[in-house]
TORPA-4810 file (N, C-alpha, C, O; in nm, 3 decimals):
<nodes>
NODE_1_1.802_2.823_0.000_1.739_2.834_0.129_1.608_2.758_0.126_1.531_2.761_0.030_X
NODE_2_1.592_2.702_0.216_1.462_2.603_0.223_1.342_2.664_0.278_1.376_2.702_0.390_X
NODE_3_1.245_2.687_0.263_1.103_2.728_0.342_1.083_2.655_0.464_1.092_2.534_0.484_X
NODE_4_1.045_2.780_0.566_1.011_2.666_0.692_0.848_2.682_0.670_0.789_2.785_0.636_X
NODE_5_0.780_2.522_0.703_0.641_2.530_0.684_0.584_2.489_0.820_0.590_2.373_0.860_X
NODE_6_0.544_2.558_0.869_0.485_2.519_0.999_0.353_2.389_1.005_0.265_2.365_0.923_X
NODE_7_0.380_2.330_1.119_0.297_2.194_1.149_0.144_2.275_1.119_0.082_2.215_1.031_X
NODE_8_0.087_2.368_1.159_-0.050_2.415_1.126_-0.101_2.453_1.003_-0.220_2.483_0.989_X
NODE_9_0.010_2.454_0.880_-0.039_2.479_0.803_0.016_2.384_0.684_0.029_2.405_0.564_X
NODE_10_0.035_2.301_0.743_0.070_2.120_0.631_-0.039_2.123_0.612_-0.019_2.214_0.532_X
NODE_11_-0.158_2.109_0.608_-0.284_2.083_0.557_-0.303_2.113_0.425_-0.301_2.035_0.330_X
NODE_12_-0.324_2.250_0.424_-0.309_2.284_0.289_-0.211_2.254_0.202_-0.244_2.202_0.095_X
NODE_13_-0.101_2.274_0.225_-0.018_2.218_0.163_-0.024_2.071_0.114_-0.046_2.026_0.001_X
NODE_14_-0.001_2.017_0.215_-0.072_1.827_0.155_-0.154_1.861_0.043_-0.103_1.824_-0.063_X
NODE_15_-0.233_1.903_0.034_-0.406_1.915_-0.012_-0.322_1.978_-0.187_-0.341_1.914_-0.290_X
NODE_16_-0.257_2.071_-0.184_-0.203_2.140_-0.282_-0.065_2.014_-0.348_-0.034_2.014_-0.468_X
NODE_17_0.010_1.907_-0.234_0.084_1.852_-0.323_0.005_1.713_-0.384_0.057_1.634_-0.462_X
NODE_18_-0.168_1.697_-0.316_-0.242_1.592_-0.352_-0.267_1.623_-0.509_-0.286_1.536_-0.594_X
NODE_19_-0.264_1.768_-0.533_-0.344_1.763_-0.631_-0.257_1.769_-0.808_-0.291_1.726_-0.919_X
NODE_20_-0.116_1.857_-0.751_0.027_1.870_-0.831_0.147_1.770_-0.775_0.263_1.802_-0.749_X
NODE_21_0.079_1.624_-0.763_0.121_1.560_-0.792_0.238_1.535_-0.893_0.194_1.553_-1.007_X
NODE_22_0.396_1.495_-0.895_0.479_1.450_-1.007_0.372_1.377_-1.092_0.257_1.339_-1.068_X
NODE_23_0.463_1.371_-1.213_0.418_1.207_-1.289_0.462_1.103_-1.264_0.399_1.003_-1.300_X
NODE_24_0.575_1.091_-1.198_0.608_0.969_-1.114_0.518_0.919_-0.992_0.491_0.802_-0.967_X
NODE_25_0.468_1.062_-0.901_0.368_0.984_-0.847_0.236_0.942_-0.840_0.173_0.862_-0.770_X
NODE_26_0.199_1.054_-0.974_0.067_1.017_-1.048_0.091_0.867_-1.081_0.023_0.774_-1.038_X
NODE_27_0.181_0.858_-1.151_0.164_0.686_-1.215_0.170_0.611_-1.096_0.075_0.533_-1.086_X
NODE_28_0.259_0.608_-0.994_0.256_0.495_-0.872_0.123_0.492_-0.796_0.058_0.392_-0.768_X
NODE_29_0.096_0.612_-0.770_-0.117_0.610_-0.739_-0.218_0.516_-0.864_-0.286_0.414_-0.868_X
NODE_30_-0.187_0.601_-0.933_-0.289_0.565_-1.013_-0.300_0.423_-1.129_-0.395_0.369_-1.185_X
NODE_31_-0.179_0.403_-1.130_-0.159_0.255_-1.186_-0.119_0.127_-1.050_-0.078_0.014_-1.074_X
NODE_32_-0.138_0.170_-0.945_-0.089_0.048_-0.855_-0.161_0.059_-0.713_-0.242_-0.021_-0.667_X
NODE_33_-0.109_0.186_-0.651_-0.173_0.205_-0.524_-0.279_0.240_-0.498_-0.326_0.236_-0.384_X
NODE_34_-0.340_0.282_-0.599_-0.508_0.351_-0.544_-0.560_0.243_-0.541_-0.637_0.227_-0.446_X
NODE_35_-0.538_0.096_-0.666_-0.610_-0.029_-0.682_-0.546_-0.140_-0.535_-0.614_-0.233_-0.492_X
NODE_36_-0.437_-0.111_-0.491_-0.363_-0.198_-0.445_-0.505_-0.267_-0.305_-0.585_-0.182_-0.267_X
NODE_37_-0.517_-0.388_-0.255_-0.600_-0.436_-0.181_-0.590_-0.360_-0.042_-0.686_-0.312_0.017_X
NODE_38_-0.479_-0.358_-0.005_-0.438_-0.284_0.128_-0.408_-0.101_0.076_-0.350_-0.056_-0.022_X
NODE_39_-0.489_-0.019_0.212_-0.522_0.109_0.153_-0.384_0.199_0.179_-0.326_0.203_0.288_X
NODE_40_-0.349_0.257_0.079_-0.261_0.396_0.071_-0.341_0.508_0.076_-0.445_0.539_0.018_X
NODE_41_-0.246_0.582_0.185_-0.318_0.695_0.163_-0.208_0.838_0.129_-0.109_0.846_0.202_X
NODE_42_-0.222_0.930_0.039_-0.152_1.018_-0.048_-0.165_1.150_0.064_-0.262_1.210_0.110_X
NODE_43_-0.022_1.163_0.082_0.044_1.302_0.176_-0.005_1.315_0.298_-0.044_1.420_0.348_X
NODE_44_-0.004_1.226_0.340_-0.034_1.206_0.486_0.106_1.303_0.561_0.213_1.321_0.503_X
NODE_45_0.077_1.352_0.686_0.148_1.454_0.762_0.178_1.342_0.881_0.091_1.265_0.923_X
NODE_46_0.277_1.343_0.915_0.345_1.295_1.053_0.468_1.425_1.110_0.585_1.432_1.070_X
NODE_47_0.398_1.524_1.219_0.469_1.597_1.300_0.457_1.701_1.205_0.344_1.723_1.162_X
NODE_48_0.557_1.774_1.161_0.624_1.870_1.050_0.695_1.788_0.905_0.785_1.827_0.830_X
NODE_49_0.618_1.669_0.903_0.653_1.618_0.734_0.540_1.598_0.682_0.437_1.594_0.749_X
NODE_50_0.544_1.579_0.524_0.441_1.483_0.504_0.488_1.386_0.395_0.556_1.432_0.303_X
NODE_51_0.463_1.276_0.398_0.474_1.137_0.318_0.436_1.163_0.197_0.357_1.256_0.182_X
NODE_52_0.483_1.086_0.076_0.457_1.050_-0.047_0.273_0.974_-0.007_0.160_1.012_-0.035_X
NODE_53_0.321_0.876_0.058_0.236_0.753_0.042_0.254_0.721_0.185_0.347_0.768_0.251_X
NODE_54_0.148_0.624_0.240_0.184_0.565_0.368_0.057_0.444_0.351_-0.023_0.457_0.258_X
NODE_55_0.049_0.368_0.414_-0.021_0.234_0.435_-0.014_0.219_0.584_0.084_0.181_0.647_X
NODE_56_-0.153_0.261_0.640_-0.130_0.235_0.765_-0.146_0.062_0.820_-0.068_0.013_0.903_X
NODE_57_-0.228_0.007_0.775_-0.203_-0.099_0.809_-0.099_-0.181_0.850_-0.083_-0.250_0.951_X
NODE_58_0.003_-0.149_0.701_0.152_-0.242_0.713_0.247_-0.139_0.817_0.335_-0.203_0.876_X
NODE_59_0.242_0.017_0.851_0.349_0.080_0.890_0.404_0.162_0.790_0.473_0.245_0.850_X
NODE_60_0.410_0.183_0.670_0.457_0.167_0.586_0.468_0.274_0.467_0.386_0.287_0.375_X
NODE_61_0.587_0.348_0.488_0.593_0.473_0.400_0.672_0.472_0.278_0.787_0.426_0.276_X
NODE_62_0.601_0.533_0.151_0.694_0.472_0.063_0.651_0.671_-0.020_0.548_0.734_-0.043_X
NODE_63_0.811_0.700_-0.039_0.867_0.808_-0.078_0.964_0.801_-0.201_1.073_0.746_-0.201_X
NODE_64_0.899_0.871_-0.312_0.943_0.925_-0.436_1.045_1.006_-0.433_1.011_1.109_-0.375_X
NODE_65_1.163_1.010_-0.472_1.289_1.099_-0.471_1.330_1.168_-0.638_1.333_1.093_-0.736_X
NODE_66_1.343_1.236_-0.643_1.369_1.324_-0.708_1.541_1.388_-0.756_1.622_1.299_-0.733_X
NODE_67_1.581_1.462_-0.790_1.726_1.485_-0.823_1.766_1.567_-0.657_1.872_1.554_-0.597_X
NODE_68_1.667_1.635_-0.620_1.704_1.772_-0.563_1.759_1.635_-0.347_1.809_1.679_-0.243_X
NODE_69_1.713_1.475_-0.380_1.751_1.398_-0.252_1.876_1.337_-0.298_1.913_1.235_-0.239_X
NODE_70_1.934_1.376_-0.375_2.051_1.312_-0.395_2.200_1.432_-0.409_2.308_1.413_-0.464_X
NODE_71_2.132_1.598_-0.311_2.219_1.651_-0.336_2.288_1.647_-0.159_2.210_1.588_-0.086_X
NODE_72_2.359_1.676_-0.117_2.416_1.678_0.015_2.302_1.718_0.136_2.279_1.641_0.230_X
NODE_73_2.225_1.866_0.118_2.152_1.875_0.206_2.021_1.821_0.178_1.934_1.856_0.258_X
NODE_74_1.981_1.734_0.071_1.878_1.646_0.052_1.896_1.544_0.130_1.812_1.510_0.213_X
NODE_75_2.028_1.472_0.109_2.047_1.339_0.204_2.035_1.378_0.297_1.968_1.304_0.370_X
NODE_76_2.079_1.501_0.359_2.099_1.489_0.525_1.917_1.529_0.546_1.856_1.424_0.566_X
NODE_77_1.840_1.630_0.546_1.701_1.613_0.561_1.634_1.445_0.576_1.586_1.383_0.671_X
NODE_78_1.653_1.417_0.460_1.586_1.263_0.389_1.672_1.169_0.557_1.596_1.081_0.596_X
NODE_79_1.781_1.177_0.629_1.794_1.128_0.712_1.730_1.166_0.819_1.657_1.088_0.881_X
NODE_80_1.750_1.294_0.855_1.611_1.292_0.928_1.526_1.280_0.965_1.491_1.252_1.080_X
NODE_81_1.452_1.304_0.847_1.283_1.242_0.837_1.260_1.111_0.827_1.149_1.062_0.846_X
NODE_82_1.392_1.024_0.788_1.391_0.855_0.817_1.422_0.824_0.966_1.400_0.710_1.008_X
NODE_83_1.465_0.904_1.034_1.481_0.873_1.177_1.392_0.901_1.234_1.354_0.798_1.290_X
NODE_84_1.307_1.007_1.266_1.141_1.053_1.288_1.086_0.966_1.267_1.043_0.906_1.365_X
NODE_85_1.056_0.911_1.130_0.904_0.784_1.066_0.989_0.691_1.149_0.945_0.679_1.263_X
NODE_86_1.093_0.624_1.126_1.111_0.537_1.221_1.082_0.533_1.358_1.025_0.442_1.418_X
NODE_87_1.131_0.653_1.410_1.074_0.663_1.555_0.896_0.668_1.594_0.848_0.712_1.698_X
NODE_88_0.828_0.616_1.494_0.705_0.630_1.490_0.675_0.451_1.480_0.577_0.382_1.510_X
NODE_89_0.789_0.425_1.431_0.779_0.239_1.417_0.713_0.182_1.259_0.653_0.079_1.228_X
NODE_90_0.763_0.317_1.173_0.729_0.344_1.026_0.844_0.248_0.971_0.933_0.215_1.049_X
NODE_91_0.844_0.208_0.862_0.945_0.136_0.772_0.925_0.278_0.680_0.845_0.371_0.680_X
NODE_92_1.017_0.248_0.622_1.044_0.401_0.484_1.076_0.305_0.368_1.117_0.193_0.397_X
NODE_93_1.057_0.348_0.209_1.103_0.266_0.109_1.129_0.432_0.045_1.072_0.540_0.037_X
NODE_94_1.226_0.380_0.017_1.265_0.504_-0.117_1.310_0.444_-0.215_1.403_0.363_-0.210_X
NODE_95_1.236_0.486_-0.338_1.259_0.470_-0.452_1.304_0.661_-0.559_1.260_0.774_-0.539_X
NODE_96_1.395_0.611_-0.654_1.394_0.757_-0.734_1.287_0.762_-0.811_1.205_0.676_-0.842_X
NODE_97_1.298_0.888_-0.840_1.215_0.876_-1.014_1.241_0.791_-1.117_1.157_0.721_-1.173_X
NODE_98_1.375_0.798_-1.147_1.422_0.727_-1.236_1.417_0.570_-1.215_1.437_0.488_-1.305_X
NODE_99_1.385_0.537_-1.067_1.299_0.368_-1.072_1.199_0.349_-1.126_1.183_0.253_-1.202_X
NODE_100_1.082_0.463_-1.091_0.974_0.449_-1.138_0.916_0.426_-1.283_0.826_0.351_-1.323_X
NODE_101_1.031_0.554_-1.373_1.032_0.545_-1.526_1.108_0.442_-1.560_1.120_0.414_-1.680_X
NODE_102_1.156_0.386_-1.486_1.263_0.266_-1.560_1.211_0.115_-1.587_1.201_0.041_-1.685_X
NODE_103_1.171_0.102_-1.370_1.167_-0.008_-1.345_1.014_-0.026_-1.255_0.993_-0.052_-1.136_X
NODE_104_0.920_0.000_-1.371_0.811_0.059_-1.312_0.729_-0.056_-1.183_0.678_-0.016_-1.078_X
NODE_105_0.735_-0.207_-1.232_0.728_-0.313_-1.236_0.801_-0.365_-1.108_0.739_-0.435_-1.028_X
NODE_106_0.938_-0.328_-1.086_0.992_-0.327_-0.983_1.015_-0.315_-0.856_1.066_-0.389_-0.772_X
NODE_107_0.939_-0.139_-0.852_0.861_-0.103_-0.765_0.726_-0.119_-0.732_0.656_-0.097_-0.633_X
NODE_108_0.716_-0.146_-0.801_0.543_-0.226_-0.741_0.549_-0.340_-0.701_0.458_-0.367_-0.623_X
NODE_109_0.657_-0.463_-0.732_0.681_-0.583_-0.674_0.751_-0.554_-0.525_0.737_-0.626_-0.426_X
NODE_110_0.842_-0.413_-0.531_0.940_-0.421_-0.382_0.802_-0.390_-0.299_0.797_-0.461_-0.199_X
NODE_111_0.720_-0.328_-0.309_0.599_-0.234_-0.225_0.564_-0.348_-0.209_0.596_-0.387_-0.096_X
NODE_112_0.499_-0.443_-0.282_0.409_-0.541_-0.215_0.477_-0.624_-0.118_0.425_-0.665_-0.014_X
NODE_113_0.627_-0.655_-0.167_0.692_-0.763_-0.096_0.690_-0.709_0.083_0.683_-0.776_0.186_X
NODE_114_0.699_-0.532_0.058_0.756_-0.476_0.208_0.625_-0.480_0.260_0.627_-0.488_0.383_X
NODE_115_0.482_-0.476_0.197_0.370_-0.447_0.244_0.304_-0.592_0.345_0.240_-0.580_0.450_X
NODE_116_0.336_-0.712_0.284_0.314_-0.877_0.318_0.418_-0.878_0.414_0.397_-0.953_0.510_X
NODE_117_0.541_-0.806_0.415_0.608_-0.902_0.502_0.558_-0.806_0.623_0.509_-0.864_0.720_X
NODE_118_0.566_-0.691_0.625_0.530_-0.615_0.705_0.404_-0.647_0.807_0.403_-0.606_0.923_X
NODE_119_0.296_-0.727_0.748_0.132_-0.743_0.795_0.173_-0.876_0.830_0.110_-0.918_0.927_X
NODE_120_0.258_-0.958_0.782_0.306_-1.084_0.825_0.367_-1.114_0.954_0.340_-1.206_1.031_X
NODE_121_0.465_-1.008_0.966_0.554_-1.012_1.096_0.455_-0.926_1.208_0.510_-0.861_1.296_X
NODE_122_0.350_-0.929_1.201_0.274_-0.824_1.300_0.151_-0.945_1.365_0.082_-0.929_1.466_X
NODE_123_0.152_-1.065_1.271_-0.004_-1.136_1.332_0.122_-1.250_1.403_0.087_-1.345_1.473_X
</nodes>
C-alpha cells in the first residue's frame, strides 16, 4: 500500500529526502550537478510530486530509479508523473541506479547533451 502525501505537506518531506539522499543521488549531486554551470535544483515539488533533480532553465527533470520503478505499479505511477511534468512542458530523463554505479560517465554526458539541446531549441 502506498502513502498518500498531501500537496501541503511535500515540504517537509522534500527537506527530509534533501537530506537522506540515496548514494546514487548523493554521487549525481555532488560529483556533477551541484558543479554543473547551469543550476539544479534537488526535490523540487511540482503539484503532488517531487523531482529527483530539475534545471529550470533547460525544463528539465532528471529522476533516479530504483528496483521498487521497475515493478508493475512503479511503471504505471512513473507514467503518470511523466505525463504531469510533461504537461508542465518538462522533459523527464530517467536513469536507474544501476546506470549511475555502472555508467557513471554516461549519465553525466546524456544530462548535458539533454541540458544544451534543450537551452538550444528555446533561443
Amino acid at each position: 500500500m502506498s502513502k498518500i502525501i498531501y500537496k501541503d505537506s511535500l515540504k517537509p518531506f522534500a527537506q527530509k529526502l534533501r537530506r537522506d539522499m540515496t548514494p546514487q543521488e548523493r554521487h549525481l549531486w555532488y560529483d556533477f550537478l551541484k558543479s554543473y554551470p547551469v543550476a539544479f535544483r534537488r526535490q523540487k515539488q511540482f503539484g503532488s510530486y517531487i523531482v529527483d533533480f530539475y534545471c529550470a532553465n533547460a525544463k528539465l527533470v532528471v529522476e533516479l530509479d530504483g528496483s521498487q520503478h521497475y515493478e508493475e505499479d512503479g511503471k504505471a505511477r512513473d507514467q503518470a508523473r511523466d505525463r504531469y511534468l510533461t504537461g508542465w512542458s518538462l522533459s523527464v530523463l530517467r536513469f536507474s541506479n544501476y546506470d549511475v554505479d555502472r555508467n557513471f560517465d554516461g549519465v553525466c554526458a546524456a544530462i548535458d547533451a539533454a541540458v544544451r539541446e534543450r537551452l538550444w531549441s528555446e533561443e
